[in-house]
One Martini backbone bead per residue (centre of mass of N, CA, C, O) as a GRO file, in nm:
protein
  152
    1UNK     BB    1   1.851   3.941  17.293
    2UNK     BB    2   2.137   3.769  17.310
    3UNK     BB    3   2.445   3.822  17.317
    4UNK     BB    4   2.779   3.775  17.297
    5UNK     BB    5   3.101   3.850  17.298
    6UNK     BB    6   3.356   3.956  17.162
    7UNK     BB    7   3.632   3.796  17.113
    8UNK     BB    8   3.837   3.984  17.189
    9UNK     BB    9   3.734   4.069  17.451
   10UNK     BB   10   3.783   3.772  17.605
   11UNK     BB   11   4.112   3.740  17.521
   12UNK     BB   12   4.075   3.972  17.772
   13UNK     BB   13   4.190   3.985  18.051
   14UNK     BB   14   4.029   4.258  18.196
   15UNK     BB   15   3.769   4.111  18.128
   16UNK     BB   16   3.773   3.872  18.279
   17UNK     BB   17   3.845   4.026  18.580
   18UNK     BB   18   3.575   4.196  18.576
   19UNK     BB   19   3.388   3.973  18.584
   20UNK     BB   20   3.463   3.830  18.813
   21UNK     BB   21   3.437   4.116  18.999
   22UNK     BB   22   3.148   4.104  19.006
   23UNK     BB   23   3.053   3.813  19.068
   24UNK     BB   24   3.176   3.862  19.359
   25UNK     BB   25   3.025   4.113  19.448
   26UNK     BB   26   2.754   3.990  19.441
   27UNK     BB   27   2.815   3.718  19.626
   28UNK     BB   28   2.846   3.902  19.855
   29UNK     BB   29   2.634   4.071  19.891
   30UNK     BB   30   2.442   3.798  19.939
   31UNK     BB   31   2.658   3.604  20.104
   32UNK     BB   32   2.784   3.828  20.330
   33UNK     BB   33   2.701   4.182  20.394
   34UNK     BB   34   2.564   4.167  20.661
   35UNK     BB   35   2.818   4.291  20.784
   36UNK     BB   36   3.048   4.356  20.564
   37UNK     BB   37   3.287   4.487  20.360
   38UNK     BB   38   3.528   4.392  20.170
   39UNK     BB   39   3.700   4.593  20.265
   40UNK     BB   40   3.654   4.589  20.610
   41UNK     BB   41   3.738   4.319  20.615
   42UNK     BB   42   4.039   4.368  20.524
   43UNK     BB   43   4.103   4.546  20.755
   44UNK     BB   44   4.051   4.412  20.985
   45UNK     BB   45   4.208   4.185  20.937
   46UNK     BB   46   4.488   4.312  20.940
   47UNK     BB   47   4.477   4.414  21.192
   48UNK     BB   48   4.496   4.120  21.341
   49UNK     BB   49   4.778   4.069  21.190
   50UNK     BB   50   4.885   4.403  21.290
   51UNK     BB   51   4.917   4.498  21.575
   52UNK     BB   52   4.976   4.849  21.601
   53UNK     BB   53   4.951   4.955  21.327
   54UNK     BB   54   4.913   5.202  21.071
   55UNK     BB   55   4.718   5.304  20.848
   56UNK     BB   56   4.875   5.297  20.642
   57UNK     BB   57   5.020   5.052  20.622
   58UNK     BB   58   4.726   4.880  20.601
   59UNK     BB   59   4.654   5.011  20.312
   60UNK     BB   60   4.891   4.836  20.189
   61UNK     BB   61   4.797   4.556  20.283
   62UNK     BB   62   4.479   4.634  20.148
   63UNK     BB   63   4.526   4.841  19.864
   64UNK     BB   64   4.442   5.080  19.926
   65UNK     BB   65   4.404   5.405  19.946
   66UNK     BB   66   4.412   5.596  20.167
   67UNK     BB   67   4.129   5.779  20.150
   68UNK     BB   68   3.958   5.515  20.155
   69UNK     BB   69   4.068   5.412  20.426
   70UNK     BB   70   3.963   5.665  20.598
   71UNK     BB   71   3.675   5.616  20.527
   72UNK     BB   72   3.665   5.291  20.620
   73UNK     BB   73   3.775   5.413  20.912
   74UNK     BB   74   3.508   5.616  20.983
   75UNK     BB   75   3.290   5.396  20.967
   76UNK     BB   76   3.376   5.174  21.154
   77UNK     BB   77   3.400   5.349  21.418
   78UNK     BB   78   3.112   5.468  21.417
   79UNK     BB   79   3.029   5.156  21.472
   80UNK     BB   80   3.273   5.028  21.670
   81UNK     BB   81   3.470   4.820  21.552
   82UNK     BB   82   3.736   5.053  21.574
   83UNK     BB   83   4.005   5.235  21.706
   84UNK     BB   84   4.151   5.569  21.689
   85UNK     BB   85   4.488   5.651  21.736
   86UNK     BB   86   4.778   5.803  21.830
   87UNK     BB   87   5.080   5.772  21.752
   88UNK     BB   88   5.384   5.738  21.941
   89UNK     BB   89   5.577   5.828  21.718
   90UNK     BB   90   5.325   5.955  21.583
   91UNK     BB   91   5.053   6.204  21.582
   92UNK     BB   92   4.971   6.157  21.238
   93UNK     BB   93   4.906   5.865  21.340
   94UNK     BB   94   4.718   5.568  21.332
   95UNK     BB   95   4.609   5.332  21.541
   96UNK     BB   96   4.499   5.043  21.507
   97UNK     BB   97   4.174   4.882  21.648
   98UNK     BB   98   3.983   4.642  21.818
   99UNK     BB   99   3.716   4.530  21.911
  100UNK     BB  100   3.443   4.347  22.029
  101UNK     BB  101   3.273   4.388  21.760
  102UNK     BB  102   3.468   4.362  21.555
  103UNK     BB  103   3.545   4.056  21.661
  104UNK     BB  104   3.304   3.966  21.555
  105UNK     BB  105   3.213   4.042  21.294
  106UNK     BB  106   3.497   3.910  21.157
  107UNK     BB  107   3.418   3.615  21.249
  108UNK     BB  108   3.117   3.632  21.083
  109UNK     BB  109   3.295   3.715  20.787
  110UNK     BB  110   3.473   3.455  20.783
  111UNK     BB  111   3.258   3.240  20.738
  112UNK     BB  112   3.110   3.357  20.491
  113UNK     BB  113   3.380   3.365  20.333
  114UNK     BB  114   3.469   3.069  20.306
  115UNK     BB  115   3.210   2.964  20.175
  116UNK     BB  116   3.219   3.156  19.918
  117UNK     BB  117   3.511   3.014  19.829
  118UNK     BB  118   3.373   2.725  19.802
  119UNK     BB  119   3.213   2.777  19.626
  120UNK     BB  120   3.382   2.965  19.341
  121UNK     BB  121   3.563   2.670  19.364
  122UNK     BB  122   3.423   2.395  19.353
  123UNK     BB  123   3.553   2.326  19.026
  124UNK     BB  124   3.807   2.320  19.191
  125UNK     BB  125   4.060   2.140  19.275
  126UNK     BB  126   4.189   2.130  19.614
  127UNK     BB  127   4.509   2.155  19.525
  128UNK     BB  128   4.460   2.446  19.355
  129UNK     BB  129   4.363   2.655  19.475
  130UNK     BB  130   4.642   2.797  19.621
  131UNK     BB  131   4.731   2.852  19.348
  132UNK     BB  132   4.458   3.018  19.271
  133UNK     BB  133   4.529   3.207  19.498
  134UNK     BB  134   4.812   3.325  19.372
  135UNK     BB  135   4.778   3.393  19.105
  136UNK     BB  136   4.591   3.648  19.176
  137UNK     BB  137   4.812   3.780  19.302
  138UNK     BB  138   5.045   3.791  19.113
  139UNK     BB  139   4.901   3.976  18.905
  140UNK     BB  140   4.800   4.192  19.050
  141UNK     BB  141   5.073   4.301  19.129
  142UNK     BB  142   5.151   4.328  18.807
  143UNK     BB  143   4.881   4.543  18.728
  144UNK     BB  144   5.016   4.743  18.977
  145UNK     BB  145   5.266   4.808  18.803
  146UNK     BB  146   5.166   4.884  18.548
  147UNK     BB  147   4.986   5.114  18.622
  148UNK     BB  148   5.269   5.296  18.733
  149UNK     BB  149   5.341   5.353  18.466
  150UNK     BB  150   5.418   5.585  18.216
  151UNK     BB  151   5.455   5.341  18.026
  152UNK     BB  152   5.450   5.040  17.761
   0.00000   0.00000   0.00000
């Protein structure tokens, strides 16, 4: 016997967002990770859009908190994707950097990404998709505002 979920529970943005990312991970995960998990794939972008940033830095341009940066940019490194020095500036940052394996890596992951992106909109007329790649980066952005609170 299949439910429907409850009303209320539909009503809910949260539920909402839960099942998109539920949805988008499966289907990354189906077509496209056999390269780059998504993390990985945003911290590459990051590096490759603002060379010689420092790791910190860029955990913030691609949402993840510090501690998870460090973990996905340790298993990067280990794979040869990418290498991490001491900043010139300060020696407790790392200025983060790709390999040539890290930038094929990233093209052959860019490119089964843009299709992933091209099926999960497809539904989209093409002129609207820029807008609704908008609204849920502004969204995210206020609903990380939201979390930030100490009071509702």
């Amino acid at each position: 016997m299949s439910l429907a979920p409850p009303a209320d529970l539909v009503a809910a943005p949260g539920y909402g967002a839960r099942r998109l990312y539920q949805a988008y991970l499966a289907a990354w995960n189906r077509h496209v990770d056999g390269v780059l998990t998504g993390p990985q794939f945003a911290v590459l972008s990051a590096i490759r859009a603002y060379p010689d940033a420092d790791q910190t830095a860029l955990a913030g341009a691609v949402a993840l908190d510090t501690s998870t940066m460090a973990d996905v940019c340790r298993r990067m490194e280990r794979r040869g994707l990418i290498t991490r020095t001491a900043s010139p500036h300060d020696a407790r940052a790392k200025v983060l950097t790709l390999t040539d394996d890290g930038a094929a890596a990233l093209a052959e992951t860019f490119r089964r990404a843009r299709a992933l992106d091209d099926a999960l909109l497809a539904g989209c007329p093409p002129e609207q998709r820029p807008h609704l790649a908008s609204l849920f980066n502004d969204l995210g952005a206020h609903w990380e505002q939201v979390a930030e609170r100490t009071e509702l």
